[in-house]
C-alpha positions as CSV (number, residue, x, y, z in Angstrom):
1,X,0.0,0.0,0.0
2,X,1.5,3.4,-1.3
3,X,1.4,6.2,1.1
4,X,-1.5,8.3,0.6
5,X,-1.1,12.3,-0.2
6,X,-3.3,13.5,2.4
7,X,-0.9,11.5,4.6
8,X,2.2,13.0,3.6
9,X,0.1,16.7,3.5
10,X,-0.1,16.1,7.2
11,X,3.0,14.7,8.5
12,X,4.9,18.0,6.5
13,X,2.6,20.4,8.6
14,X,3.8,18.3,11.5
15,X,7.2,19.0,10.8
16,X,6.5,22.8,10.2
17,X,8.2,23.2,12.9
18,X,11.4,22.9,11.3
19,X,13.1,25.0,8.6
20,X,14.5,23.2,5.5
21,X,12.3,20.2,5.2
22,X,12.5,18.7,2.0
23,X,10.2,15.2,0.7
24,X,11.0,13.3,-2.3
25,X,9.1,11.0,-4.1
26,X,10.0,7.5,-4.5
27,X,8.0,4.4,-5.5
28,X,4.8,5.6,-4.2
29,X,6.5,6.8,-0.7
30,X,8.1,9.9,0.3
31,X,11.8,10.4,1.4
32,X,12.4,13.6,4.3
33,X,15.1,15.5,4.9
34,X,16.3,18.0,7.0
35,X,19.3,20.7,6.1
36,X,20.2,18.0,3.4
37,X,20.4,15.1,5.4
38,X,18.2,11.5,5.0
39,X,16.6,11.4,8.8
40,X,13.7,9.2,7.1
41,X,10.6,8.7,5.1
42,X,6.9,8.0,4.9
43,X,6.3,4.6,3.9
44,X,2.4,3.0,3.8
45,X,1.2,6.0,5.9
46,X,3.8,5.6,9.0
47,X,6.4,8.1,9.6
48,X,10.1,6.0,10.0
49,X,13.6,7.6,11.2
50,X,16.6,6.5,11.1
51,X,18.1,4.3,13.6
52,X,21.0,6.3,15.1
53,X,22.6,6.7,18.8
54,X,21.0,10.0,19.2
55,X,17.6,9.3,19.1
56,X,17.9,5.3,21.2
57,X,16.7,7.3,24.5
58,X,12.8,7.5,22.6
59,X,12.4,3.8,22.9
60,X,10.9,3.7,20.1
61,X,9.3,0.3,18.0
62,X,11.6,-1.1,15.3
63,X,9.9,-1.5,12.0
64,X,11.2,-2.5,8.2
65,X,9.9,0.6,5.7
66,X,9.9,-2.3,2.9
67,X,11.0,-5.9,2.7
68,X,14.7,-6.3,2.6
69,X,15.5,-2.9,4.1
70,X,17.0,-1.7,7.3
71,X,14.4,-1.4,10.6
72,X,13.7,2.1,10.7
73,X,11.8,4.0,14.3
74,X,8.2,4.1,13.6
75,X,7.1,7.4,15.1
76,X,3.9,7.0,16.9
77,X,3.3,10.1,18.4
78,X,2.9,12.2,15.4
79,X,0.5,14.4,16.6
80,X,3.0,16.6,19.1
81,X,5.0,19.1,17.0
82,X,7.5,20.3,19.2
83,X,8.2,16.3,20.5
84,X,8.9,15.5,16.0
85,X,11.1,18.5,16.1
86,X,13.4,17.0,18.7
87,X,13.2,13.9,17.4
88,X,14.3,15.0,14.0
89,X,17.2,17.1,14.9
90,X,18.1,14.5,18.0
91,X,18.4,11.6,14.6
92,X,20.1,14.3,12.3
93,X,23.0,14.8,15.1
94,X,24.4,11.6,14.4
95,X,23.6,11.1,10.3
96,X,26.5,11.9,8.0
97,X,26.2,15.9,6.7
98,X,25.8,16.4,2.7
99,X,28.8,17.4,1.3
């Protein structure tokens, strides 16, 4: 099931937050960065982060965003802005920059 558009619609005003968020089609899901880094993606209308050191302290449910990838975070809690603004820039910390 592809991720729907009133889905992704929402999670980008939940993430309005933050300055420099940029989403990017692929396969019928949607890639999200932040300043130019990959923090994570909607995939089947759930919002995944990365896995990264920063961001182990949520406790958050591993999940696959398609078969044969990595787990991801699924982020339940998307309703609280300010709590998806931490969590984005707590995953960012640790994620390679863009060059």
């Amino acid at each position: 099931m592809a991720t729907s558009k009133e889905y992704k619609e929402f999670i980008l005003e939940q993430l309005s937050l933050l300055d420099n968020i940029a989403c990017r089609a692929m396969m019928g899901e949607f890639l999200l960065y932040y300043n130019g880094v990959l923090f994570g993606g909607i995939y089947d209308n759930r919002l995944l982060v990365k896995i990264a050191d920063t961001n182990k302290k949520y406790n958050f449910e591993k999940q696959l965003p398609y078969e044969g990838a990595k787990p991801m975070y699924l982020i339940e809690d998307i309703d609280n802005k300010e709590l998806l603004k931490e969590i984005v820039i707590d995953t960012c910390e640790a994620l390679p920059k863009k060059k």
